[in-house]
Backbone as a printed PyTorch tensor [residue, N CA C, xyz], in Angstrom:
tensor([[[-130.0280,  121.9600,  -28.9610],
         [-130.1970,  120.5390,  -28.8550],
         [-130.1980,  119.9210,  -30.2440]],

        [[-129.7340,  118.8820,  -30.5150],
         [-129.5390,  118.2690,  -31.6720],
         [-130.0830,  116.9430,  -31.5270]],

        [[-131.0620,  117.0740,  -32.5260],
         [-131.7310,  115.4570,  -32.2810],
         [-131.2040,  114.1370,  -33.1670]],

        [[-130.7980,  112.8510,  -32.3820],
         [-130.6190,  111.9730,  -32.7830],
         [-131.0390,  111.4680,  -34.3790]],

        [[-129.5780,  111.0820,  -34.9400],
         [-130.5210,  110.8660,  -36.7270],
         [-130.9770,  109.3750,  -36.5470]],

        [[-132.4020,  109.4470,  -37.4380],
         [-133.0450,  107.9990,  -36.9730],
         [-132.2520,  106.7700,  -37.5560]],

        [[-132.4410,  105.6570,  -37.0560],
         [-131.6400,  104.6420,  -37.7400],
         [-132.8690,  103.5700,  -37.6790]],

        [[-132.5260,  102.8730,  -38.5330],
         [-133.1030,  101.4400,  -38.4710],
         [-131.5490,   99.7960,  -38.4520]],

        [[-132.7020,   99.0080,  -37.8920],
         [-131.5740,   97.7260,  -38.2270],
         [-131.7480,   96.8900,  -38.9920]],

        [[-130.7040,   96.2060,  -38.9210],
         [-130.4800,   94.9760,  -40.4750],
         [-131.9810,   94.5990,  -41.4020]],

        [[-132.5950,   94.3600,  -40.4580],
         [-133.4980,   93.8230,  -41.0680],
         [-134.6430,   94.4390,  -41.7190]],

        [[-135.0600,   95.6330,  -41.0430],
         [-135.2610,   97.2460,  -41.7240],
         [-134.7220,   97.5940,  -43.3140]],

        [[-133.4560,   97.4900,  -43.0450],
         [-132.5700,   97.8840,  -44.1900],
         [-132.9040,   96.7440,  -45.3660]],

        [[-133.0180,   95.3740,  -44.9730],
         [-132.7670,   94.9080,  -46.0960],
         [-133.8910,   94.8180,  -46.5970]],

        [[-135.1530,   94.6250,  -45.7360],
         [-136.1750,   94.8940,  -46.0420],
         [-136.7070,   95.8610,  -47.2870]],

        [[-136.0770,   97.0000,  -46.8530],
         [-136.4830,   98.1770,  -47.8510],
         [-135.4800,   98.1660,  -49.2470]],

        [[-134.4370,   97.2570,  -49.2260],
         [-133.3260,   96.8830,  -50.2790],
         [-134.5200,   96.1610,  -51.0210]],

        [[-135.0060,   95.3790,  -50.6670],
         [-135.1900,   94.1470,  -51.2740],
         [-136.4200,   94.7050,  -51.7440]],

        [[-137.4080,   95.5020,  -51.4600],
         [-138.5990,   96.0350,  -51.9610],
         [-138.1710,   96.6310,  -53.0640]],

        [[-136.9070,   97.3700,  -53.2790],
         [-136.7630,   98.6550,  -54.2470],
         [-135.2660,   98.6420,  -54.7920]],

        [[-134.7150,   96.9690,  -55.0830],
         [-133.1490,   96.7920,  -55.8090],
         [-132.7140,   97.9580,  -56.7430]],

        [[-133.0230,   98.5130,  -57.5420],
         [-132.8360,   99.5390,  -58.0680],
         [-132.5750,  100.8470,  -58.0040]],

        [[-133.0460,  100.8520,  -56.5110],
         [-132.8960,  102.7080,  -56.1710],
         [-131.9520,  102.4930,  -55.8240]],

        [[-130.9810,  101.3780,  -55.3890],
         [-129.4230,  101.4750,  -54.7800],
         [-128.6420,  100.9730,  -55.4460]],

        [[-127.2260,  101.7190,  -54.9170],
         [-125.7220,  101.7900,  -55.9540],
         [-125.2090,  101.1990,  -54.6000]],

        [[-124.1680,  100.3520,  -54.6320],
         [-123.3520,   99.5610,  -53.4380],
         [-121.8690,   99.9830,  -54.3780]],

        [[-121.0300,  100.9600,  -53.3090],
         [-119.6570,  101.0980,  -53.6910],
         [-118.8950,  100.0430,  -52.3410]],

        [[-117.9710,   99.6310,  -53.2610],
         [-117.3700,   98.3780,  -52.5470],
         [-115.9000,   98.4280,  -52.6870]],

        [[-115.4090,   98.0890,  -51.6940],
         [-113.6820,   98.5080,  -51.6690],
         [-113.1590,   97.1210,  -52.8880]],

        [[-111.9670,   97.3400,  -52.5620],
         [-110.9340,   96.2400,  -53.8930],
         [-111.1110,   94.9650,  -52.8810]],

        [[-111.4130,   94.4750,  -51.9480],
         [-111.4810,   93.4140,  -51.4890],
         [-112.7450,   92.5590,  -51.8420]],

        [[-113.7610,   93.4070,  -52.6880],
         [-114.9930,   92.4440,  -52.5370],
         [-114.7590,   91.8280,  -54.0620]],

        [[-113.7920,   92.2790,  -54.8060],
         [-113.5010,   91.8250,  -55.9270],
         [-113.0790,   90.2150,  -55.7830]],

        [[-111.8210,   89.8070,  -54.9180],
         [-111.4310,   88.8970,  -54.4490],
         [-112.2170,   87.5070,  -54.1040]],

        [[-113.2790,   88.3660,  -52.6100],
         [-114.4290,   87.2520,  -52.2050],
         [-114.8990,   86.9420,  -53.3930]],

        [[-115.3500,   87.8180,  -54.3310],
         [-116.8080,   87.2230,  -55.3680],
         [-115.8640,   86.0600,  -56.7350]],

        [[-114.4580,   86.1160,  -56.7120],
         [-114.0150,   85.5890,  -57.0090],
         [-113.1290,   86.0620,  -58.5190]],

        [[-113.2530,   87.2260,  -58.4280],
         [-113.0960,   88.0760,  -59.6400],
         [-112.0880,   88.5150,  -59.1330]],

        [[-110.8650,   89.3230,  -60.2960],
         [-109.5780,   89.5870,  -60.3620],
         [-109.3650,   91.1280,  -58.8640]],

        [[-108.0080,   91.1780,  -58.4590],
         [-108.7080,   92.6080,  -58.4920],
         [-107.9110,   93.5890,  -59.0410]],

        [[-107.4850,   94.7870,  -58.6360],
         [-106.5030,   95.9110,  -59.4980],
         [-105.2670,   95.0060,  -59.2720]],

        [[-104.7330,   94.6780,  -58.3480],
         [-103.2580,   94.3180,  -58.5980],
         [-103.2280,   92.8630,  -59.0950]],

        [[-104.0380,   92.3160,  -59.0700],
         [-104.1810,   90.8440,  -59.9210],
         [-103.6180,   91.2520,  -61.6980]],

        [[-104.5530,   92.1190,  -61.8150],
         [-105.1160,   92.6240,  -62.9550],
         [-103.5850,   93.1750,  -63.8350]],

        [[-103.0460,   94.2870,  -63.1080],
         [-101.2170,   94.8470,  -63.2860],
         [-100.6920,   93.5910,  -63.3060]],

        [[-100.8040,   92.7760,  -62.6400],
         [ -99.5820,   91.7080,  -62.7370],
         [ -99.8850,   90.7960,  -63.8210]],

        [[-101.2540,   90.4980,  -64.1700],
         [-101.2730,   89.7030,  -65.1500],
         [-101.2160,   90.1280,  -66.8100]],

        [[-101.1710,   91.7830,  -66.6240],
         [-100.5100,   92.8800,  -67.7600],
         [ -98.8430,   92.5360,  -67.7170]],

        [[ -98.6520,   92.8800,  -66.6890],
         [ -96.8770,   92.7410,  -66.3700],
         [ -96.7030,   91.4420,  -66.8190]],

        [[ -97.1150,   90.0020,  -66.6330],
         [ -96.9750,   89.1080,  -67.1110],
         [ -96.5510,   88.8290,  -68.8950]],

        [[ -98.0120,   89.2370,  -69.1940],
         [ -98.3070,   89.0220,  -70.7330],
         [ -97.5570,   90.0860,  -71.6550]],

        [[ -96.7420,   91.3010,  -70.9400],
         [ -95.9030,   91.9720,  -71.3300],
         [ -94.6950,   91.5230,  -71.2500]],

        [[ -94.1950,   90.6690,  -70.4510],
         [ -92.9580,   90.1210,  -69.9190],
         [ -92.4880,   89.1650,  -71.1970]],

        [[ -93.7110,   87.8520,  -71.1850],
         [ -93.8360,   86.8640,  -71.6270],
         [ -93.7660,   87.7170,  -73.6100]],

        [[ -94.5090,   88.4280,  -73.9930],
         [ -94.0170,   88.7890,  -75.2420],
         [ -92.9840,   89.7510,  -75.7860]],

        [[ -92.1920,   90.1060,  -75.0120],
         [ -91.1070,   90.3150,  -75.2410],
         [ -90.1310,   89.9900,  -75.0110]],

        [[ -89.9020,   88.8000,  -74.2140],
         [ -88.6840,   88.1580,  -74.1750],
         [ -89.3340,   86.4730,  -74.2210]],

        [[ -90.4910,   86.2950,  -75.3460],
         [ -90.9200,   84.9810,  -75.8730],
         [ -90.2480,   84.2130,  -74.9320]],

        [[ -91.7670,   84.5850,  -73.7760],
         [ -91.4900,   82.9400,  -72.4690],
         [ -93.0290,   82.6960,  -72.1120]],

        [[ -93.2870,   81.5100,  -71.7300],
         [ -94.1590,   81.5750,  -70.6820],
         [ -94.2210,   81.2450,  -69.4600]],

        [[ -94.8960,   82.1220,  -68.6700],
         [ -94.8840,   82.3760,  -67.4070],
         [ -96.7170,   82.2150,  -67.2490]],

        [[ -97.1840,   80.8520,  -66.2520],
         [ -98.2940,   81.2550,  -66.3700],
         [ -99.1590,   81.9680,  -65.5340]],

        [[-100.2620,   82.4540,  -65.1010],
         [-100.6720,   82.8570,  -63.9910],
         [-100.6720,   82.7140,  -62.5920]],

        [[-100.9560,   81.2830,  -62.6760],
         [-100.3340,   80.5720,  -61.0390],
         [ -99.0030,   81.5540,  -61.0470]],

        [[ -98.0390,   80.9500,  -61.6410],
         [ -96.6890,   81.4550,  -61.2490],
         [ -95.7970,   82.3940,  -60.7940]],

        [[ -97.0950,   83.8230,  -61.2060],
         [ -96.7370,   85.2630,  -61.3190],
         [ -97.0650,   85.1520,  -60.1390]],

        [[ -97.3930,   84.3990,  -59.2500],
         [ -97.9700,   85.0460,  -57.5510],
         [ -96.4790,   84.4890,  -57.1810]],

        [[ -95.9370,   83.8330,  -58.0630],
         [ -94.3160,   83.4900,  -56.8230],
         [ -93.4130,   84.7510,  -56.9130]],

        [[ -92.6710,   85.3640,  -55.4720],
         [ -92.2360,   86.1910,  -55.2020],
         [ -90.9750,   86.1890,  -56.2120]],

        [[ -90.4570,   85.2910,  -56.8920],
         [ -89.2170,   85.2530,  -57.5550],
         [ -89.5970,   85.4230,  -58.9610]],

        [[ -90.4770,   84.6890,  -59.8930],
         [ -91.1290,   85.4050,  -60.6660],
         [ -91.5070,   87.0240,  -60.8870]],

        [[ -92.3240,   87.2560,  -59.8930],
         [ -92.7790,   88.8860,  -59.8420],
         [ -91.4620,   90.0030,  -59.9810]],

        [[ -90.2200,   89.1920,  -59.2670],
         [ -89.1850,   89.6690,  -58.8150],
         [ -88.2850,   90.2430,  -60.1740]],

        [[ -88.3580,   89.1590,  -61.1220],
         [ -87.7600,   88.7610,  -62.2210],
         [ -88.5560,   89.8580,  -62.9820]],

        [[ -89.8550,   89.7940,  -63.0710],
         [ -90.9220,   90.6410,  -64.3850],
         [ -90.4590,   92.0730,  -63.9660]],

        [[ -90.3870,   92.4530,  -62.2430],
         [ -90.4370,   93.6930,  -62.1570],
         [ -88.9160,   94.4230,  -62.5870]],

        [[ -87.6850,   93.7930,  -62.5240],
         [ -86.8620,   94.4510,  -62.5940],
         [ -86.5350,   94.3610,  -64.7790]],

        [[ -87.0750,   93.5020,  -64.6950],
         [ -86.8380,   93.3910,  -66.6390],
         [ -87.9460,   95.0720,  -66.8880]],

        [[ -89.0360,   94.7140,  -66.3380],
         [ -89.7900,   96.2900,  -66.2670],
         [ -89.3580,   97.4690,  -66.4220]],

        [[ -88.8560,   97.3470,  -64.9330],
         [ -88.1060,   98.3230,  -64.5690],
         [ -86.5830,   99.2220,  -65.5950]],

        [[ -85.8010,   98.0730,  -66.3000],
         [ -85.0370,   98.3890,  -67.2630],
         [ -85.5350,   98.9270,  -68.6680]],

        [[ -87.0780,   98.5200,  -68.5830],
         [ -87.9230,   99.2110,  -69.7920],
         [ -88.4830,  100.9040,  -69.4620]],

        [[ -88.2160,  100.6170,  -68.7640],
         [ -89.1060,  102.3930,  -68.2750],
         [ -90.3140,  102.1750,  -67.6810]],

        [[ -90.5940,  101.3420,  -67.2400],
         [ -91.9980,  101.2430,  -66.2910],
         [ -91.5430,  101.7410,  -64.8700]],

        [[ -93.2290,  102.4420,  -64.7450],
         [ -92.9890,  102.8780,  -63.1980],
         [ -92.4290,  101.5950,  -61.9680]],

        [[ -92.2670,  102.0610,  -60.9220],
         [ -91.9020,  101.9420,  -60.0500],
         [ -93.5720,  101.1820,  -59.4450]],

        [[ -93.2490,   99.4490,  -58.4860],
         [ -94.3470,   99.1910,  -58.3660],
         [ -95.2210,  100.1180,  -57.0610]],

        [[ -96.4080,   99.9740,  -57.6240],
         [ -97.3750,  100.7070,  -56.6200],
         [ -97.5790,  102.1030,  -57.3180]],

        [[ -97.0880,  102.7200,  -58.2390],
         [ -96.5690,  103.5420,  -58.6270],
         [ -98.2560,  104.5970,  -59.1550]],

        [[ -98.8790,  105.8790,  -58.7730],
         [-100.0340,  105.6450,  -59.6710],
         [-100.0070,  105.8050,  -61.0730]],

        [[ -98.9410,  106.0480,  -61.7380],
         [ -99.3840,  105.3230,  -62.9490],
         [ -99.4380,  103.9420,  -63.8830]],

        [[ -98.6450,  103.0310,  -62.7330],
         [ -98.4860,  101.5540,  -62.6900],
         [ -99.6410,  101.1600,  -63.7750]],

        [[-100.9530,  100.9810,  -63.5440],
         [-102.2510,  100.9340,  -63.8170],
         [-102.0100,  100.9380,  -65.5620]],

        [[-102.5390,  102.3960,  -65.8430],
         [-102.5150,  103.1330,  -66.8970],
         [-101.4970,  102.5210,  -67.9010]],

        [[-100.1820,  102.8110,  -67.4220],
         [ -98.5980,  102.6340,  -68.4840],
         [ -99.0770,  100.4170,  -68.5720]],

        [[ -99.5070,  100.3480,  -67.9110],
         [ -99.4870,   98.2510,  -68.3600],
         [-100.4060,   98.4990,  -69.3800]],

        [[-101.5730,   98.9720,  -69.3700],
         [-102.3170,   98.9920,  -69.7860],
         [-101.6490,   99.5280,  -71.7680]],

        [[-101.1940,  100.2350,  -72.0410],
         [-100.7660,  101.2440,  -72.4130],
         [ -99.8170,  100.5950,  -73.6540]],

        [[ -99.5290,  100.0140,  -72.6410],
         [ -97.6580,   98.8340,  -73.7020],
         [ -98.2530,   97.9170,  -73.9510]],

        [[ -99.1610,   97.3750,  -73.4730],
         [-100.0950,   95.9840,  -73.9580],
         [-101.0880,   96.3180,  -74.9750]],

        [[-101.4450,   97.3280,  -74.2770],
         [-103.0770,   97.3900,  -76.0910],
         [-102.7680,   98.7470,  -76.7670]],

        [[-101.8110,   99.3220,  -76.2930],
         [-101.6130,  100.8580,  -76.7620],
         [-102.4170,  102.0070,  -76.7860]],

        [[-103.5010,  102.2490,  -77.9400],
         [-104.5810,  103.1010,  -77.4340],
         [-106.0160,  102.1230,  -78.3490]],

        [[-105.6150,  100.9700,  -78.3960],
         [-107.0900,  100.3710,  -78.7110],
         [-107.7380,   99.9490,  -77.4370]],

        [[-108.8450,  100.8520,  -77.4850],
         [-109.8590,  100.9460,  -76.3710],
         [-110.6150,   99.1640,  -76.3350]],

        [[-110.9330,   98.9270,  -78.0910],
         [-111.5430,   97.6380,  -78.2400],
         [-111.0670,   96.4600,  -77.4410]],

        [[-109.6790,   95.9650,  -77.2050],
         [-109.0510,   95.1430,  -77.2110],
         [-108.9440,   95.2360,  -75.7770]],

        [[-108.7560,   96.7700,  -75.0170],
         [-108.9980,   96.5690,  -73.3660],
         [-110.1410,   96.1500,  -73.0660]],

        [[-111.2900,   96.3740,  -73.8400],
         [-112.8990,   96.3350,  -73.0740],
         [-112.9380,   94.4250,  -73.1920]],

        [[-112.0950,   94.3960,  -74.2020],
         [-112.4650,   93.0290,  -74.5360],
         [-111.6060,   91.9780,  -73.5230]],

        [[-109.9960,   92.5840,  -73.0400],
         [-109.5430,   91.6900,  -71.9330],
         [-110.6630,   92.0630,  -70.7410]],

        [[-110.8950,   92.8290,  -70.3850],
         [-111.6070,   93.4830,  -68.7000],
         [-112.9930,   92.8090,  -68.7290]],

        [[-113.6930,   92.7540,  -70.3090],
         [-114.6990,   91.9050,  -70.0220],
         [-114.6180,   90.3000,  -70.1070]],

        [[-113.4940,   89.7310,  -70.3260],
         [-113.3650,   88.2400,  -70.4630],
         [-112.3160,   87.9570,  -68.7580]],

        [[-112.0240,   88.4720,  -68.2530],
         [-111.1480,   88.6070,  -67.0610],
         [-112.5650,   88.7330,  -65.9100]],

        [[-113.4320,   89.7840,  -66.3750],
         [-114.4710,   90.2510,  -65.2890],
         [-116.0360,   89.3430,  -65.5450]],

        [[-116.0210,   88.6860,  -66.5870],
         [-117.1000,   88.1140,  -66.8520],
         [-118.3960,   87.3870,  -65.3460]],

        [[-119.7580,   87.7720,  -65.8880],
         [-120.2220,   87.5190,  -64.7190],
         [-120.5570,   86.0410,  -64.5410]],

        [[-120.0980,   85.1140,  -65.4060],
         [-119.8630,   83.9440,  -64.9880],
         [-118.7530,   83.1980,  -64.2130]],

        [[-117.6720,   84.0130,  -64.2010],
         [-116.6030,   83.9530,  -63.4500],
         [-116.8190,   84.6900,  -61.8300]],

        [[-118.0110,   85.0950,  -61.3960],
         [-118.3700,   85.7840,  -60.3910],
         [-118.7570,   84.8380,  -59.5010]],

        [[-119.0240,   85.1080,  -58.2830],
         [-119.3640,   84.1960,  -57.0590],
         [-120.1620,   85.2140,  -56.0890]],

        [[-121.3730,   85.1640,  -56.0270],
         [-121.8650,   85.5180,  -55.1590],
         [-122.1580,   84.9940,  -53.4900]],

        [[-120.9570,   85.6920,  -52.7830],
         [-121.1230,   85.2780,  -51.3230],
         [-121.9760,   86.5700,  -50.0960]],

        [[-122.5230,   85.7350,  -48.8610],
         [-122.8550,   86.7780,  -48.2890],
         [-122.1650,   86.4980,  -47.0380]],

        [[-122.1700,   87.5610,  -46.3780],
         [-121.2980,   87.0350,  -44.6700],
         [-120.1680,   87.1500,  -44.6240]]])
């Protein structure tokens, strides 16, 4: 016989959250990036792909714009003639990262924290 694992409900739970914020870690998929109002991974590639686009063939393209399908269309195949992966690609990520700051660690911490800043955050619930 195997006995039932105990559960509690919502209000249980938050209860004991709210007594002890600290003992818990909340892992959260790429969508809660979005709600809270913050970038998320593919925001993030495209607005690398952008600022890579834009300094090497001295244009601007601004952020709004990169969400138009003909834009994106345009960055990915100029990309693509550079040697960048293929989109979706897993090293997509990494290689933007890579051609934009090269190996200064400083200069990434410094876009990811002005991109991720917690004033740019939105705390929603529901």
């Amino acid at each position: 016989m195997s006995a039932e694992p105990p559960t509690i409900d919502q209000a249980q739970l938050t209860g004991i959250i709210c007594e002890r914020p600290r003992n818990f870690a909340w892992f959260l998929g790429a969508g809660a990036s979005r709600s809270a109002g913050l970038p998320t991974a593919t925001d993030i590639i495209w607005d690398l792909k952008r600022r890579y686009y834009c300094q090497q063939e001295n244009e601007d393209i601004s952020r709004q714009d990169v969400h138009l399908e003909a834009v994106r269309s345009r960055i990915q195949s100029y990309l693509a003639s550079k040697g960048f992966p293929v989109e979706w690609a897993p090293e997509e990520y990494s290689t933007c990262f890579e051609k934009i700051f090269g190996n200064d660690k400083e200069r990434q911490r410094r876009y990811l924290a002005g991109i991720l800043a917690e004033d740019k955050a939105t705390l929603s619930v529901g």
